[in-house]
N, C-alpha and C positions, 0 to 999 in steps of 0.2 A: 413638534419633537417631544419625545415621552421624557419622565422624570430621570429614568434609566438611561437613557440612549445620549441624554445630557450629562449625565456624570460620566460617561466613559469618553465623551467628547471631550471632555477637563481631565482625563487621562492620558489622552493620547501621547505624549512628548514621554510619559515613565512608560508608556508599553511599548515605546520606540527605541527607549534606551533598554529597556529587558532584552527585546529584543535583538539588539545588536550586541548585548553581551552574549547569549545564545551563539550567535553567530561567530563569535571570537573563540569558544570551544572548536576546536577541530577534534570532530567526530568519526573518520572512516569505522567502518562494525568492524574490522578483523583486530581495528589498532586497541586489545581492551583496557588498557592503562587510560587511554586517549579518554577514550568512552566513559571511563569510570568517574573521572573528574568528574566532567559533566552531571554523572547521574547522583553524586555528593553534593554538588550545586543542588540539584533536582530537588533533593532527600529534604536541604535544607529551607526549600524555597516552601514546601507540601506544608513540612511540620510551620513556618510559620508564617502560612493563609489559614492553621487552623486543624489539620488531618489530627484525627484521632488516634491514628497507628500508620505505619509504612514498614511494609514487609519486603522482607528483601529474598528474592531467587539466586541465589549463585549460579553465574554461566561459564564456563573454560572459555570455549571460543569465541564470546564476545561479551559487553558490559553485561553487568548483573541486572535483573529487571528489579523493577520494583513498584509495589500496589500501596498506592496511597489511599487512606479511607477518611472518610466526614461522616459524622453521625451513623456511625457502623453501628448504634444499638440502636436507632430509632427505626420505626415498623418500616414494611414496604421493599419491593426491590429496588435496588439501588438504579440513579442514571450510571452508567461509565464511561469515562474519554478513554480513547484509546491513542495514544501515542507513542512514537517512536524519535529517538534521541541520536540514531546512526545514521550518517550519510553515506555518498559515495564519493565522496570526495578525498586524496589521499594526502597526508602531513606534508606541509608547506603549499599549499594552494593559497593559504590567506595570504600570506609575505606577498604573491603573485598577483593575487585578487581581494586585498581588504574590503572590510563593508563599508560603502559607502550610498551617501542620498544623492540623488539628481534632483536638477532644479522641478521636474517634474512631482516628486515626494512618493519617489519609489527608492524600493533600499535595497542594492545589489550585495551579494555575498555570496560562497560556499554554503551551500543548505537552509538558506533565507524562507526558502517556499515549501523546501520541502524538508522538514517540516517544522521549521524552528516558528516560522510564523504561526500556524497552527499549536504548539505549545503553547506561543505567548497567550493566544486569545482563552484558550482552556484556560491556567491557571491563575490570569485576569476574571474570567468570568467569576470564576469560585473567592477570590480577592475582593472584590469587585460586592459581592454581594454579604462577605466577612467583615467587611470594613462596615459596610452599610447598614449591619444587625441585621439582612436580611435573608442570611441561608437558613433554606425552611428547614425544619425537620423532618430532613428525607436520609437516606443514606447515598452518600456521593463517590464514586470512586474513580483516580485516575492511574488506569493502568499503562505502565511506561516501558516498553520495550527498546528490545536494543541492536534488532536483526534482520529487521524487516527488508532492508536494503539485498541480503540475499535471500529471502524468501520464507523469513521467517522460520526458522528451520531448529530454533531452542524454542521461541517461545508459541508455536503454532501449540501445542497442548492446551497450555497456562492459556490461553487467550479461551478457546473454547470453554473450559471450566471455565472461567468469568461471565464470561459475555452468557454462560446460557443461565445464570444466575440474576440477569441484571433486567431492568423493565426496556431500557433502550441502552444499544452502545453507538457511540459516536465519536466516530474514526475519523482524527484531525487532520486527514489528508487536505492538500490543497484545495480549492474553491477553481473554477475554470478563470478565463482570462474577462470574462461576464460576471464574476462572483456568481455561479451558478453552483449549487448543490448537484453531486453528483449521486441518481436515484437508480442507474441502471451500471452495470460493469460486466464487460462478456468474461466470460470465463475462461481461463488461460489453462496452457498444457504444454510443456516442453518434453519432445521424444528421441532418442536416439537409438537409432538403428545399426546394429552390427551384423557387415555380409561376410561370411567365410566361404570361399570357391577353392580354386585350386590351384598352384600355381605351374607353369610349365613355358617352357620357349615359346616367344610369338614367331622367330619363325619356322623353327625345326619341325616343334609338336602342338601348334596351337590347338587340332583338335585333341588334346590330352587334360587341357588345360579347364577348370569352371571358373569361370572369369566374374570378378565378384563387380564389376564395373556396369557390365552389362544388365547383373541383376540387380541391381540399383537406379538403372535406366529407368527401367523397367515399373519398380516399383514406385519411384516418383513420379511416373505418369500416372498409375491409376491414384497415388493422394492424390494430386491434382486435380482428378476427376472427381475429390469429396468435396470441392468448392461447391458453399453456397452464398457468394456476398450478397445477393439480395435479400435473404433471409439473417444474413449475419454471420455467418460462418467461412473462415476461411483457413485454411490448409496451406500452410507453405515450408516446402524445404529452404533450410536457410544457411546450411555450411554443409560439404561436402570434402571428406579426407580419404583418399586412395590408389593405390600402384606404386611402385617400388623403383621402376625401371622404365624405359621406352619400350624396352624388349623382352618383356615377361608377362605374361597373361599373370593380370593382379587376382593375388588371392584373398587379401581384406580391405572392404569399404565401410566406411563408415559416414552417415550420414545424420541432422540432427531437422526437427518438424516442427514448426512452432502450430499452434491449433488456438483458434479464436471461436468463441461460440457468444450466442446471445440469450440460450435458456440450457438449464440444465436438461432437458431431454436432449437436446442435439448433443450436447458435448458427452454423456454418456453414449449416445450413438457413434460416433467420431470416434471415443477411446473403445471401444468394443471392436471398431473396425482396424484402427491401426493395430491396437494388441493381436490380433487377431491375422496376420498378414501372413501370408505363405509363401513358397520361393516358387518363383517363373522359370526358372533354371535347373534342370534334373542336376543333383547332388550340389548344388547350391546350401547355404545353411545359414539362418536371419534368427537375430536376435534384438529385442525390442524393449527398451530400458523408460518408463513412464519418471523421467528426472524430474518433474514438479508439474504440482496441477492444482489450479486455483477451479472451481464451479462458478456458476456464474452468477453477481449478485441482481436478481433478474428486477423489474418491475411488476411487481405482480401485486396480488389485493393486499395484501399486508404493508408492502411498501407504497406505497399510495396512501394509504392510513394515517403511515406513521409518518410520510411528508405533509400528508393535507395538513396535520396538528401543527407540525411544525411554525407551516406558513403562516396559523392564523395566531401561535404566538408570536411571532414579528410582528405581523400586523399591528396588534397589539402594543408593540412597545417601539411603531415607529419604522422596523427595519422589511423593507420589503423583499421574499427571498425567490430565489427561480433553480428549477432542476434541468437536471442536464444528463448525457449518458458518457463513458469514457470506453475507450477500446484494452486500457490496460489493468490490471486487478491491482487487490491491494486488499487490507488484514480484511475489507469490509466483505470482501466475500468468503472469508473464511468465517465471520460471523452469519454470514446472512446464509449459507449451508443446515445450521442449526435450525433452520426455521423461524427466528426469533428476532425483534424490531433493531432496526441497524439503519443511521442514517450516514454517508461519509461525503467526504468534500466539505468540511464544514471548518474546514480552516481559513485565512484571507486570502483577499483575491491576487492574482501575481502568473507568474511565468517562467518560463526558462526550466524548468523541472529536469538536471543531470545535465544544464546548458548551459553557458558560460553569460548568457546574460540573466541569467536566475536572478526572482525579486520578490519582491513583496509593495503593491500598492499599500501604502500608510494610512492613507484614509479611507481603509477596507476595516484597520482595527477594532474601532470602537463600535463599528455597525455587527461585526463578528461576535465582540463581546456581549454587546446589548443583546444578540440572538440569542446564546447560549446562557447566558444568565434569566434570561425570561422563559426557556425549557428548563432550566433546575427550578426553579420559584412556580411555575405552571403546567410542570409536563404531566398528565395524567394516563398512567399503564392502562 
């Protein structure tokens, strides 16, 4: 066991207890008084592990972000944690569901995993290595969002500017149910289609009628036909709202698409074809709304790079790490768009993520800590 991976093991019990105060904030993103609390805690937790400045973003619709920094004048680009402070969870779930440990030394809670335990081990790492007189002189930053939970949609800017500044970001998402770093994420796209027809009696004048149902049939048979799961791509209609009456040929449908990809050629292929759709219906009228879309944060030579390093700093200091792929996004592929080194999953390991038995394995901590404190101390751009 390394020197490091030993002092965070005689940590564990204070990042169990950080932890669960983490967890006693109730955080939903829309509630921003809620959120704010929290990011005051936050504010005060940065300034004293040591940050040199914390800048604060004013947001209306949800808590304010804020960029903490360490040795912001010493040379080099910075590493950067990327985290998020908002759950989905809505005011009064603790009263229902306090945090609690099982005899196992897993810690149940409202946003335990996602992503309060990732926090803990970030601002541990940096603690961790403050206490120790051992943060190099690099410059460190932890950028703390506060939206991610609907899709980033204040800080998706701010995150870009950062992160294309920085030598590595590393997005404190959870870890799989393996402690596996997550090295691949397919690429998400939610779409909603608007059908305008015609409306008229089904039984007097059906044929008067453009019936907006029909070309909705229609049209989600051929998405259907964009499946490619063996390849990683799937296409699926997933809500469907339309007709007015039993007895009136419906004049507006409306439908919504969710779209999975595993490389950004597909998923540009995919949105080129749905944007792209026409009506099967003479005087039928489709209208096509691209409501969010993540690219995809693929495996490719850069990320293989920037995991191999990864691994052989564990190694290193004791902790041995494994990659993994996920079907759902998250800010890492909004960094990894950029072109630029992004490693995420790299919070502790646990479960339940938006589920009622959401956790956090406890003796995932100090192995999480010891990893990211031996990339700040060894990471080389």
């Amino acid at each position: 066991m390394s020197d490091l991976l030993q002092y965070f093991q005689s940590r564990k019990q204070e990042m169990v207890d950080f932890l669960t105060a983490l967890v006693n904030y109730e955080t939903p993103t829309r509630d921003k008084e809620s959120v704010d609390k929290l990011g005051a805690f936050m504010e005060a937790q940065f300034h004293a592990t040591g940050a040199s400045s914390v800048t604060r973003f004013p947001v209306e619709g949800a808590g304010d972000i804020l960029l903490a920094k360490w040795n912001e004048d010493a040379p080099g680009k910075p590493l950067m944690f990327l985290i998020h402070i908002d759950t989905v969870w809505p005011l009064g779930t603790l009263a229902q569901r306090p945090a609690r440990i099982d005899e196992e030394g897993r810690l149940f809670g409202p946003g335990a995993i996602d992503m309060k335990g990732g926090i803990t081990v970030a601002l541990w790492s940096i603690r961790g290595l403050f206490e120790r007189g051992e943060l190099p002189q690099r410059p460190v930053w932890v950028l703390m969002t506060t939206d991610e939970e609907i899709g980033s949609i204040y800080s998706k800017p701010i995150i870009k500017e950062m992160a294309a500044q920085a030598a590595l970001t590393m997005v404190m998402e959870p870890a799989t149910i393996d402690e596996a770093l997550k090295t691949m994420r397919k690429g998400v796209s939610t779409y909603r289609v608007d059908i305008t027809g015609l409306p008229s009696h089904a039984g007097n004048a059906p044929e008067k009628g453009i019936n907006s149902i029909i070309e909705m049939a229609q049209q989600t048979m051929k998405l259907n036909g964009l499946n490619d799961l063996k390849n990683g791509t799937s296409v699926s209609v997933t809500m469907v709202n339309g007709g007015t009456a039993t007895n009136v040929i419906p004049e507006h449908t409306t439908f919504f698409v969710d779209v999975r990809t595993t490389t950004v050629r597909a998923w540009e292929a995919i949105n080129a074809q749905i944007t792209g759709l026409t009506p099967f219906v003479p005087g039928a009228k489709l209208e096509v709304t691209q409501i969010n879309g993540h690219q995809p944060m693929e495996r490719n030579e850069l990320m293989q790079k920037t995991y191999a390093q990864c691994k052989a700093i564990g190694e290193k200091y004791g902790v041995t790490t494994y990659e993994d792929s996920s079907g759902g996004g998250s800010d890492g592929n909004t960094v990894a768009s950029l072109g630029v080194p992004v490693l995420d999953g790299l919070g502790p390991q646990g479960d339940g993520l938006h589920a009622l038995h959401e956790h956090v394995v406890l003796n995932s901590l100090p192995r999480r800590a010891t990893l990211l404190a031996g990339m700040i101390k060894d990471w080389q751009a």
